[in-house]
N, C-alpha and C positions, 0 to 999 in steps of 0.2 A: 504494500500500500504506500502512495505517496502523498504528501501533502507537501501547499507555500507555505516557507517560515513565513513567519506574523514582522518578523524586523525587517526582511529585505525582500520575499518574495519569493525566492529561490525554492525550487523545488528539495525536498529532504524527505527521508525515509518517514513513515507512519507506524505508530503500532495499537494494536489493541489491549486493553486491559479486564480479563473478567475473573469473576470468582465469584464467591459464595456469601452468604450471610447465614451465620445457623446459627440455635438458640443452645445455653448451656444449661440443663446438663444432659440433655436430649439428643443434640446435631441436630434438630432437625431444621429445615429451611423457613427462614423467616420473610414473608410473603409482606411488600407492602414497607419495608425496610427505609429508611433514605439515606443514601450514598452518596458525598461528597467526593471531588479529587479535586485539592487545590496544590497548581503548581507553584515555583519558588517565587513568582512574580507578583502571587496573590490572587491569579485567574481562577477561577472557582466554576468545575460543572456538579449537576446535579441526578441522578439518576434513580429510581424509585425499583427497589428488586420485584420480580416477578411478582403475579397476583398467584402465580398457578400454586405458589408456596414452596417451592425448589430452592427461593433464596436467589436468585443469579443475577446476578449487575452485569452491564458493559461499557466500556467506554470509548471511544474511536472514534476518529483517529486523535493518536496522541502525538508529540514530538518524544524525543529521549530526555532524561533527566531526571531529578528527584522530587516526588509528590507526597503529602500529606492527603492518605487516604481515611476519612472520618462517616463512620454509620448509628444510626439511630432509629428507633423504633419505643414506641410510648410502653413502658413499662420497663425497660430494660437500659440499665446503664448506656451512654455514650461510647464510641469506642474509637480510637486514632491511633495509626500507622502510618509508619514513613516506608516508602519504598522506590525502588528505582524501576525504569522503564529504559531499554526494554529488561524480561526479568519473564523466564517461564516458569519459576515457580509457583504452585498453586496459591492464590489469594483468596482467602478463606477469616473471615469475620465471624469470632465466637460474642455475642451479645449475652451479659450477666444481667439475669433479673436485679429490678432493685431492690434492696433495701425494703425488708417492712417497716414501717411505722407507725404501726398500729398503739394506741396506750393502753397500759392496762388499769 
């Protein structure tokens, strides 16, 4: 895949980025999730995981470089990761319920 750099135009390499959202202490896939990837610039996309409940984000096309990958979903802790692109490692988001609060 290629895409224009955004500073000069120039055509450069592309890549994709996907993985998982699963819930702990289950793995199972969190439907409905919301996924950030902000580059080092501050550019921020946003991408919402599967409704089917699999959990699976993607994002494309990216440039190479280091991203601040951040997911959430209402009831379950925040979660942030740094990584690099490109990177075939599985990307894979454990979300931890919160905290109860309940008084007694």
């Amino acid at each position: 895949m290629v895409m224009a750099d955004p500073r000069g135009g120039d055509a450069r390499q592309a890549y994709v980025l996907e993985g998982e959202v699963r819930r702990f202490p289950s793995a199972e896939g969190v439907a409905d999730a919301k996924v950030s990837l902000m580059d080092e610039s501050g550019r921020a996309l946003t991408v919402i995981t599967s409704a089917r409940g699999d959990g699976t984000f993607r994002f494309a096309p990216l440039a190479s470089g280091r991203y601040r990958l951040h997911a959430v979903h209402e009831g379950y802790r925040s979660t942030n990761m740094t990584i690099e692109v490109p990177n075939d490692m599985p990307h894979t988001i454990t979300l931890l319920p919160e905290a109860s609060t309940s008084a007694k």
